[in-house]
N, C-alpha and C positions, 0 to 999 in steps of 0.2 A: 220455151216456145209452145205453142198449142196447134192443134188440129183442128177441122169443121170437123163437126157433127156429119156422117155418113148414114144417108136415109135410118135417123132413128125418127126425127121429128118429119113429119111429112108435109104436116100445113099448122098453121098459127092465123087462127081467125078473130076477128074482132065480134065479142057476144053482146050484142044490144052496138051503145055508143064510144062506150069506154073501157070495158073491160075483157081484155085477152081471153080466150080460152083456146087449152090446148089440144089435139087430135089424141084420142086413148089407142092411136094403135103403134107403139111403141115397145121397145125388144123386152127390156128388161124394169124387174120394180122399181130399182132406184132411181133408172129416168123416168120412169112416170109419176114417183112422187116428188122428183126435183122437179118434173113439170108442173106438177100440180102448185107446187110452191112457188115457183115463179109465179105461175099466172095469179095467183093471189098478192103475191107482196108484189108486180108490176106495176107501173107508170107510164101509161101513153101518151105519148106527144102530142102536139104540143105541149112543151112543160119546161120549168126550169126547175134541174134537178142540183141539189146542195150533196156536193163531196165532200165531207168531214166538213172541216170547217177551214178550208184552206183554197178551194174551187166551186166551181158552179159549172153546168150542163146544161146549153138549150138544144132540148131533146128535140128534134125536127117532128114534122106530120109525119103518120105512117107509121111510127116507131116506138118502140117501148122499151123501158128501161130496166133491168131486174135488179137489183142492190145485192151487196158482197154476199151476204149469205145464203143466199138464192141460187144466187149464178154460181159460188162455189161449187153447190152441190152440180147444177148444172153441167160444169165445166168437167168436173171428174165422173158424171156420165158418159160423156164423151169419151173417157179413157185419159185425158188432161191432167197433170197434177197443178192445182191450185196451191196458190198460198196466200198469206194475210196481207198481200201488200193489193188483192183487188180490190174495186168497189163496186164493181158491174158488169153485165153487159151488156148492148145495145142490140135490138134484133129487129127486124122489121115486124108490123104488125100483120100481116097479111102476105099469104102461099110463102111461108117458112120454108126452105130448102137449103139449110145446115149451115149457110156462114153467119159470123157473128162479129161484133165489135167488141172491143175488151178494153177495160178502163183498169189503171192499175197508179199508183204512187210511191215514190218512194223520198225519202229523205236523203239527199246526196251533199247538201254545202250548195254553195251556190257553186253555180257551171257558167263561166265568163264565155261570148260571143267568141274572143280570140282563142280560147281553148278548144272550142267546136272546129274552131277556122281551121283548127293544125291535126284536126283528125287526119290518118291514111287510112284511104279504104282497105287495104290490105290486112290490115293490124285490126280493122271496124269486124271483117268478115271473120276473121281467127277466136278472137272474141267471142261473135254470137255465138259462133258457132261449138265453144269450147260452153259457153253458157248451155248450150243446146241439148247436150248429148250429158249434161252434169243431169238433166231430167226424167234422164231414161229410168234410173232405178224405181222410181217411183212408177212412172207410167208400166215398168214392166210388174209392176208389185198389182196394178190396177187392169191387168190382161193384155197390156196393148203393147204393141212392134216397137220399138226403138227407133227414132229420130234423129236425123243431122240436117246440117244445114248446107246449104251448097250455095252457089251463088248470087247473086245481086243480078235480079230483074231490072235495074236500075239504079244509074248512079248516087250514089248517097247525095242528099240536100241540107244544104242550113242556108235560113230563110233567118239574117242577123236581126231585121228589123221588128218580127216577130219574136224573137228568142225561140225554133223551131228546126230540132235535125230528125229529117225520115230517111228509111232505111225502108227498101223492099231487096225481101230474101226468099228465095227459092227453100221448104222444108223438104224435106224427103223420111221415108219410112227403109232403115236402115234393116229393117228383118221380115221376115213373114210378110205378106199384106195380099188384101184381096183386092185392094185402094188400085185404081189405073190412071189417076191424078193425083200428081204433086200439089201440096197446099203451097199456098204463098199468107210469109208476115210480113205486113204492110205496118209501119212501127215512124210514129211521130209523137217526139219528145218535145213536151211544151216545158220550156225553163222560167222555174218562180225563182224564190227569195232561194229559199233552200230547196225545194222539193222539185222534182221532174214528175209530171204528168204526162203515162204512156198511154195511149191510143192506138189499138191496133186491130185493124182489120186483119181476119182468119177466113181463109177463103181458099176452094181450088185454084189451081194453077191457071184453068182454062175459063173461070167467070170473074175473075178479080176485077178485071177492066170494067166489066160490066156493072158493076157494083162499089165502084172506085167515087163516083163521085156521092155516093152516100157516107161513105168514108169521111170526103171533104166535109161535107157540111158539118158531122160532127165534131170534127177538130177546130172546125172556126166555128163553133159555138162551147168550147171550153176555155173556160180564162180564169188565171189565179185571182182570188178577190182582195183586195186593198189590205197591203201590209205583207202579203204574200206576194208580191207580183216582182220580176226581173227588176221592175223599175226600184222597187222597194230596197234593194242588198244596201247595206251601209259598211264602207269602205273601212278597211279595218275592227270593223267589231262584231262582224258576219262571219263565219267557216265556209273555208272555199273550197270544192272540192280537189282535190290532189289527182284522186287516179279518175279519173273523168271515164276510160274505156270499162274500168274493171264495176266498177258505183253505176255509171247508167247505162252499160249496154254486157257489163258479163253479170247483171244479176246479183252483184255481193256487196253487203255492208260495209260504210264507213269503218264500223265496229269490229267487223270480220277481217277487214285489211288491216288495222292499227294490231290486231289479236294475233295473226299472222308475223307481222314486222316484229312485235317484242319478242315470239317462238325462235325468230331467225337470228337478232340481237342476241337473246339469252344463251343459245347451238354457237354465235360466229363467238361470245365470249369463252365460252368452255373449249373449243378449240383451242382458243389461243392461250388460255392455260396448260396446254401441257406441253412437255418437254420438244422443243423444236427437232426436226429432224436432221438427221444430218446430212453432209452434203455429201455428193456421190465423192468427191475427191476423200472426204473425211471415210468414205466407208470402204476406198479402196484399201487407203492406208489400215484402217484397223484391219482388214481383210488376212491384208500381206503378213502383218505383227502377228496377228494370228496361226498365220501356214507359217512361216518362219518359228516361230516358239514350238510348234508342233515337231517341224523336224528335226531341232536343238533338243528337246523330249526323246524323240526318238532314237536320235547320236547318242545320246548319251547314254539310255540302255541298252544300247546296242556295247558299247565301249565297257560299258559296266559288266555285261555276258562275254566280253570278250576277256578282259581280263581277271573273272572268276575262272573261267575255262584254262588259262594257264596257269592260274595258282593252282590247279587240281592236278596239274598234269607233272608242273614242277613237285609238289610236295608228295606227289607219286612214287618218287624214283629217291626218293632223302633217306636221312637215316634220323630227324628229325622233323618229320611230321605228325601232327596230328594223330595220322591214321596209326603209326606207327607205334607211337605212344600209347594208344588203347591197345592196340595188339600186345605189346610188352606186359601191358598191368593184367591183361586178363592172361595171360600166361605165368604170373608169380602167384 
């Protein structure tokens, strides 16, 4: 999950017609040369901007688009850990004050309509938020507070006819913070052939409304292009996705889960090779065999000292004993 920007960027103005420039009064180097990088590799709206080669973006008026490498660095100004599954961000063109939209893909199998339909939001919220807090290490490696996720600003949506489930969640800053607003992800999954296209508005807690419908307009200006699209999946010769909560909303690979299942496979087989345990009835009984042999052990040297003690006692008082015997020879 990511954070807004906290007064680092003040204002984002348009220089001349078409091209961004960024305000230099900014905390630290590396967001100002991730600014400076953005406003060069930017794209202001209107425009239609090409996602890999798997979607398309019509960037509305007002707004400009930064590409994966830009916004990366962008995003981990912010204190954000990026990774390679962005491909942008969306920002307004004009009096910038720290929320953003965040474009992001991943390759999941296709995600069937009835598989959305049987999400709980319960199990949706344990998820993100289990995704949430898997980010902290990073973000804390990058200076910044630790994060969770709390509750749902709103009931989760899937919109079948679309192929579209959003999620608005409350983030919260789990350590330190000088933040007096909770952020809100606003999180709308557009479903292709195989790939989920994320969309998500990063915003305080207390302007998200207000800035909600700029949201909209970019998710109904992103659509998978022909061959890629919901409508495209061919029955039987497509991969479907399996764990739908863990692939599109806890953040982990197909590859990661399958990598997982053969770790667990290969543990449950090596268990079941070794020597079964025994049963509590089996381990009384050895128990008892046990203490019984012991004090059959016992009896018996006991019995053993008992009846050395009278042979010593009887061949004490003879006139053929042992002792007796040596006394005689060492007296000839």
């Amino acid at each position: 999950m990511l954070l807004p920007i906290r007064s680092l960027i003040s204002l984002l103005v348009l220089a001349g017609a078409t091209v961004p420039a960024v305000a230099q009064t900014l905390e630290t180097r590396e967001m100002d040369e991730a600014a400076v990088q953005a406003n060069a590799r930017a794209t202001v709206g209107p425009a239609t901007i090409q996602l890999r080669d798997l979607a398309t973006l019509r960037l509305p008026k007002d707004f400009v688009f930064v590409p994966a490498d830009a916004s990366q660095r962008l995003v981990r100004g912010m204190g954000n850990a990026a990774d390679g599954t962005t491909l942008g961000v969306v920002i307004p063109a004009a009096h910038y004050n720290g929320w953003f939209i965040n474009l992001a893909i991943n390759e999941t199998g296709h995600v069937s309509n009835e598989a959305l339909a049987k999400l709980d939001a319960g199990d949706l919220r344990a998820t993100i938020a289990t995704a949430t807090r898997r980010g902290n290490a990073a973000r804390m490696q990058l200076g910044s507070s630790p994060i969770d996720a709390g509750t749902f600003l709103e009931p989760p949506r899937h919109e079948p006819a679309s192929h579209r489930y959003t999620t608005a969640i409350r983030i919260f800053e789990s350590g330190p913070s000088s933040n007096s607003d909770d952020s809100v992800n606003i999180d709308t999954f557009v479903f292709g052939r195989a790939h989920a296209l994320q969309i998500s508005l990063v915003d305080g807690q207390s302007d998200f409304a207000t800035h909600r419908p700029a949201f909209i307009s970019v998710v109904e200006g992103a659509s998978f292009t022909a061959g890629h699209r919901a409508a495209d999946f061919i029955p039987g010769q497509d991969a479907i996705a399996t764990e739908v909560l863990d692939v599109v909303f806890g953040g982990r690979s197909a590859a990661e889960l399958a990598a997982e299942a053969a770790d667990n496979a290969a543990e449950a087989k090596r268990l079941s090779a070794l020597p079964r345990p025994r049963s509590i009835a089996t381990q009384i009984k050895l128990a008892l065999f046990g203490v019984l042999g012991l004090l059959a052990a016992l009896a018996g040297a006991l019995a053993y000292g008992w009846r050395g003690a009278v042979d010593i006692k009887q061949g004490s008082g003879g006139t053929n004993s042992a002792i007796d015997r040596a006394l005689r020879s060492s007296k000839r």
